[in-house]
N, C-alpha and C positions, 0 to 999 in steps of 0.2 A: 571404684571397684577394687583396684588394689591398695587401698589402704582398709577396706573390711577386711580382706582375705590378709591380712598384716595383723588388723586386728583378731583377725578368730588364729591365727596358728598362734601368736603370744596367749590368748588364753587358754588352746589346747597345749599348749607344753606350762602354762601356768598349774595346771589341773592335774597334768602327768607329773611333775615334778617336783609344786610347789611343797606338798604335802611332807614330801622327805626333807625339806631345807627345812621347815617351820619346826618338824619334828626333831630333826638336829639339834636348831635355836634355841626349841625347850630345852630339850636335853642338857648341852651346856649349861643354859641358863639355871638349872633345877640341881645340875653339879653343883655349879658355883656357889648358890644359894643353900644348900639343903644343911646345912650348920644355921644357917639364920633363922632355919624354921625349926629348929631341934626334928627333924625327922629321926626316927629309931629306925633300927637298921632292918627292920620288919618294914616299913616303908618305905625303906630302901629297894628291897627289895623287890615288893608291890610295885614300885613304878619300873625299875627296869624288866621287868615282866612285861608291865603295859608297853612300855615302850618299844618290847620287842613284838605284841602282839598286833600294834598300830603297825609298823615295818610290815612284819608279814602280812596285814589286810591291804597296806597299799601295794604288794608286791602282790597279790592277787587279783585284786583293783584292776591295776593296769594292763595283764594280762589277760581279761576276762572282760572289760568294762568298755574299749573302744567298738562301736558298733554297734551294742547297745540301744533298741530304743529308747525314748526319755523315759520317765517314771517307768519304770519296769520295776517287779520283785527284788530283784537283785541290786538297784540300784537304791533303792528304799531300803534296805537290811544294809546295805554298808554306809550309809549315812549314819544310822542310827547304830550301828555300832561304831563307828568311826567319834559321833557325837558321847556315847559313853566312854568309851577310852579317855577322849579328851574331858569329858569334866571327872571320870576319877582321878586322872592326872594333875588335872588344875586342883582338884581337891587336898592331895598330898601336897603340890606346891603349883600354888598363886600364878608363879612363871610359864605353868604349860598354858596358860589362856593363850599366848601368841601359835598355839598350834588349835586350840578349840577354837579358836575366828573364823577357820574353813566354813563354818558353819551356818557364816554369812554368806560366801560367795559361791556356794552352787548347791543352794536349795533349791532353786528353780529348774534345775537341770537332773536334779534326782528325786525328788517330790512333786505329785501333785499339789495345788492351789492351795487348799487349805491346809495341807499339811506343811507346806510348803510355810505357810506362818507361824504353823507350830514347833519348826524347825527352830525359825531364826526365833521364835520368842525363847527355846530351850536354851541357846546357844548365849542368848543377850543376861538369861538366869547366869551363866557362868561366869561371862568376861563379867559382870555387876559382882558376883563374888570375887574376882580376882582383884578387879583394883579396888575392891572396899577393904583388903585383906587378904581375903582366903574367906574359904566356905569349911564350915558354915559360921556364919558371922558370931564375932566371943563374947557382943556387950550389944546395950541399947543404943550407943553412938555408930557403931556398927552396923549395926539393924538400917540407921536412919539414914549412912552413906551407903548399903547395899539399897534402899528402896530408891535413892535418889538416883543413882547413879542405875537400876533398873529401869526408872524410867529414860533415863538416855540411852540407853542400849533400844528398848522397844522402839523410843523415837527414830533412831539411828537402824534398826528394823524394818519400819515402815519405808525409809527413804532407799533403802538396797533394796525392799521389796519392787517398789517402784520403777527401780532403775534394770532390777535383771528382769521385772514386764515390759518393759518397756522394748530391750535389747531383746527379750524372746517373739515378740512381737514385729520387729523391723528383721528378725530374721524367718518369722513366717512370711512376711511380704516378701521379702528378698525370695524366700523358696517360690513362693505363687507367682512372683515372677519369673521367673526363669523358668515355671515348668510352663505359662500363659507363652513367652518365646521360644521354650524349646515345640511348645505344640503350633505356636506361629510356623515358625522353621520348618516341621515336618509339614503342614500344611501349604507353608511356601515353594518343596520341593518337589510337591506330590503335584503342586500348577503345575511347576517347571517344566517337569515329567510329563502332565497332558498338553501343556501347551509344545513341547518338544515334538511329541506325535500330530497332533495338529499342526504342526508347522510346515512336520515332513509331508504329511497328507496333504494342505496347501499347495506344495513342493508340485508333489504328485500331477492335482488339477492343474495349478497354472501349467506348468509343462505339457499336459495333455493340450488344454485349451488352446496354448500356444499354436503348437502343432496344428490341429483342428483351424483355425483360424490362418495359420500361414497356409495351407491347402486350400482357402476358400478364398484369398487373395490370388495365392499363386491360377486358381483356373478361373478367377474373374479375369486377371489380368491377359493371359490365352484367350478369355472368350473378348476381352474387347482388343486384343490387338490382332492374333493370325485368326482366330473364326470372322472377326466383322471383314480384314482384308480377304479371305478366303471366299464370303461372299461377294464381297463387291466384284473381284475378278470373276467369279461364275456367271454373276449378272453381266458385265462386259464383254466375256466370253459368249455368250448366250444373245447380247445380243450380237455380235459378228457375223455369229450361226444363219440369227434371224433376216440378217440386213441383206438386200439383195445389191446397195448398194457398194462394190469395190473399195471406194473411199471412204464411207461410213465404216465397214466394218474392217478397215483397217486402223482407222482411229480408234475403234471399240478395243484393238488388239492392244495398241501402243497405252491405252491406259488400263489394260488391263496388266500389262508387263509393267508399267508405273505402281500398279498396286499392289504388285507381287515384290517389288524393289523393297518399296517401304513396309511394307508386311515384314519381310525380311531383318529389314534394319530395326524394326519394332521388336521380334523377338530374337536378336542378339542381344538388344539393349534389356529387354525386360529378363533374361539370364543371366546379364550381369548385375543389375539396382533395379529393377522392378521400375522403372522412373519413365515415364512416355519422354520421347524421343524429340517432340515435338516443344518443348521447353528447353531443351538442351542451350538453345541460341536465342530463342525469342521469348517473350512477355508473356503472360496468359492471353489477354488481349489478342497479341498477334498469332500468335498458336491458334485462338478457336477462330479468328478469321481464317487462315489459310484453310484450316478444317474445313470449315465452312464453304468456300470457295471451291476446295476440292469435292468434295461430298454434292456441290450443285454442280460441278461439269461432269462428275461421275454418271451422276443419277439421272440432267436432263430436266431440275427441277430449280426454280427460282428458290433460290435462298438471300437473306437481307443478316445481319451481323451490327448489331449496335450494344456499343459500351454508354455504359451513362453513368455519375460519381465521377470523383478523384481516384485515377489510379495508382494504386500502392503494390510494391512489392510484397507477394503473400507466403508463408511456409512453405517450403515446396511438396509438401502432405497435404496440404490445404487446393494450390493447384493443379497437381495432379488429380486430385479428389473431381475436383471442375472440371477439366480437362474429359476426364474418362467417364461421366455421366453426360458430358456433352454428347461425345462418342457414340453413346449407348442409344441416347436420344435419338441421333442424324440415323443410326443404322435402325432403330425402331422406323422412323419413318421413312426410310426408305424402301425397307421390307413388306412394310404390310397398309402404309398411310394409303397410297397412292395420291399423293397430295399433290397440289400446283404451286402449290405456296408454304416457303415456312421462313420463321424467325426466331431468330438466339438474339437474345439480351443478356447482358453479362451489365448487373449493376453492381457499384461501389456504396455502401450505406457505413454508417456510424461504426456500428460495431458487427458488420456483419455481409456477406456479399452472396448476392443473389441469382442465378441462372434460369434463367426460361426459354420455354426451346416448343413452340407454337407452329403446328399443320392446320391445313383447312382440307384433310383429309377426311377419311372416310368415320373415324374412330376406331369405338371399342369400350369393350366393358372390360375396366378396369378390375375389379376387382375376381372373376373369372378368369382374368390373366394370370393375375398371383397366388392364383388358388393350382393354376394348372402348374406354373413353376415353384410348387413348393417341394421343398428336398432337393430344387440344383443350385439357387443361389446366386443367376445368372439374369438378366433383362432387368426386370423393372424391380423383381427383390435386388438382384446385383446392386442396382443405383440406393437402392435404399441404405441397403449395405454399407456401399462404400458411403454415402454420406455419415451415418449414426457411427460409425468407427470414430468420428472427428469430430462430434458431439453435433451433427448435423441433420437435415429433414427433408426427404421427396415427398412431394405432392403431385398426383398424377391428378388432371379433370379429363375424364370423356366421357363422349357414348356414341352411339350408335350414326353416322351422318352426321355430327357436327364435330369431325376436327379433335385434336387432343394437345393439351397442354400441361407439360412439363416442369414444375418448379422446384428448384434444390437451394436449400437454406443453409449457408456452413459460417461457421463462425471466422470475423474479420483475422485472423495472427499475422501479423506482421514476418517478415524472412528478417531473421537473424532477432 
């Protein structure tokens, strides 16, 4: 690229400027010489006329000619007078052909095609009379070195022909380039620009989403830590009410004040990391045992607790995930199962860990349930929830008299 742009400003100052050195070269040249040619002083004077008339057309030339489309009127009239000056000049004396040569090197640039041949053929008629002699030729020897040496000029014609198509040509490409990239570029800016606005509007949604999503965590996690302890105490409390036994429902009090403790300590901690409490110190494992344990002396109802796999340390997004569908589970059936019997399994598999969480309660239609909790986000959508956040899956089975069973599918990630 910069050696084009080298090469086109040498030829625009060749073009600008060339013109007055060549004419100069004559000049001297035609001084020097103009005794060799017996020129009479009527010829004399003829040429320096021309020669001033050459000056003043490139001194308008250049003032007039930059900017210029190609072949234009103007630029076709001052060739062709530019080309007469020079061969009446070379005609009084042989020597101005070093200024009639222009006439090879920017035909292409001030003539159309064909004319553009009838330039350089006019031009190759001159320089063939200069160095056969002078024009117009005095004998038949003459004659035989201006045709010979005509045909070298034509030949030597053709080949500048070729060369300034060729350079007009790699400068059409060159421009069709550069306008194919400058229209790239504007087209590349114009993405920028929409992909710039799409980015911010992206911007926009995630953030909303975000938002939207941390409010639908933050009262899952409400509804499974102070709503589920808020019910167990009113059940405790209720029954104390009930109990006519002193002891009984002093015990009903003392684990109701148990449940209000850790209610407590559940939403301290879920104000500070959102993180169940009950992982803090123990294992998943041991977590939904104690759960479990507590949730059957609470309730009154046989619960069983079995792990099965290789226990591994899970994400703790991953556990907590387990942990708080476990939750949702025990206080499902304990709310509405009225069950004798239930069982949590927690298995370890390949790539992936499993939870089940099985009453021999009463049931329910499942699908009426999620239909009646659509728009809170909470119960059995809750666990749904929270599972598919972690790229996970609840499967609920009931109905009506046969019991409901629980299954949450989350993927194995290991902690750390």
């Amino acid at each position: 690229m910069a050696s084009d742009t080298t090469a086109e400003s040498w030829g625009d100052r060749f073009f600008r400027w060339g013109p007055y050195a060549l004419l100069g070269l004559g000049t001297l040249l035609g001084a020097a010489t103009a005794g060799l040619f017996l020129m009479t002083r009527g010829e004399k004077y003829a040429t320096g006329s021309l020669i001033v008339a050459a000056l003043v057309l490139h001194l308008w030339w250049n003032r007039t000619g930059p900017g210029r489309p190609e072949h234009n009127a103007a630029g076709r009239a001052y060739y062709v007078v530019r080309f007469a000056l020079g061969f009446a000049l070379t005609w009084l004396n042989p020597f101005f052909a070093v200024y009639a040569v222009l006439g090879y090197f920017d035909a292409d640039r001030l003539l159309p095609r064909r004319q553009m041949y009838a330039g350089m053929f006019a031009t190759a008629v001159t320089m063939a009379g200069s160095q056969s002699g002078g024009l117009p030729p005095a004998g038949g020897l003459q004659w035989v070195a201006f045709g010979a040496l005509f045909a070298l000029n034509v030949a030597l014609t053709f080949v500048f022909a070729d060369i300034s198509l060729k350079d007009a040509k790699r400068a059409k490409d060159k421009a069709a380039t550069i306008t194919e990239l400058e229209l790239a570029n504007s087209r590349l800016e114009q993405a920028l620009e929409e992909n710039a606005g799409l980015h911010a509007q992206l911007l926009v949604q995630a953030r909303e989403a975000g938002v939207n999503d941390e409010r639908r965590r933050l009262a899952a996690e409400i509804h499974d830590t102070i709503a589920q302890g808020l019910a167990g105490i009113i059940t405790q409390l209720q029954a104390a009410v009930d109990s006519a036994d002193p002891g009984a429902a002093h015990d009903h009090v003392e684990r109701a004040a148990t449940l209000a403790r850790h209610s407590l300590g559940e939403a301290r901690r879920s104000v500070q990391d959102l993180g169940p409490g009950a992982l803090e110190h123990d294992t998943l494992p041991d977590a939904l045992k104690n759960i479990v344990e507590t949730w059957s002396d609470s309730m009154g109802v046989r619960a069983e607790f079995t792990v099965t796999g290789t226990v591994e340390p899970l994400h703790d997004e991953i556990e907590a995930t387990v942990l708080r569908i476990a939750q949702e589970a025990l206080a499902n059936a304990g709310r509405h199962a009225r069950a004798k019997r239930v069982g949590v399994t927690l298995s370890y598999m390949d790539d992936e860990v499993s939870l089940d969480v099985r009453d021999d309660g009463g049931g329910f239609n499942p699908y009426a349930a999620l239909q009646r909790e659509t728009g809170r986000g909470f119960g059995l959508g809750g666990m749904r929830a929270r599972a598919e956040r972690i790229a996970g899956t609840v499967d609920i089975e009931s109905e009506p008299g046969h019991g409901t069973a629980v299954s949450a599918r989350v993927p194995l990630v290991r902690h750390g």
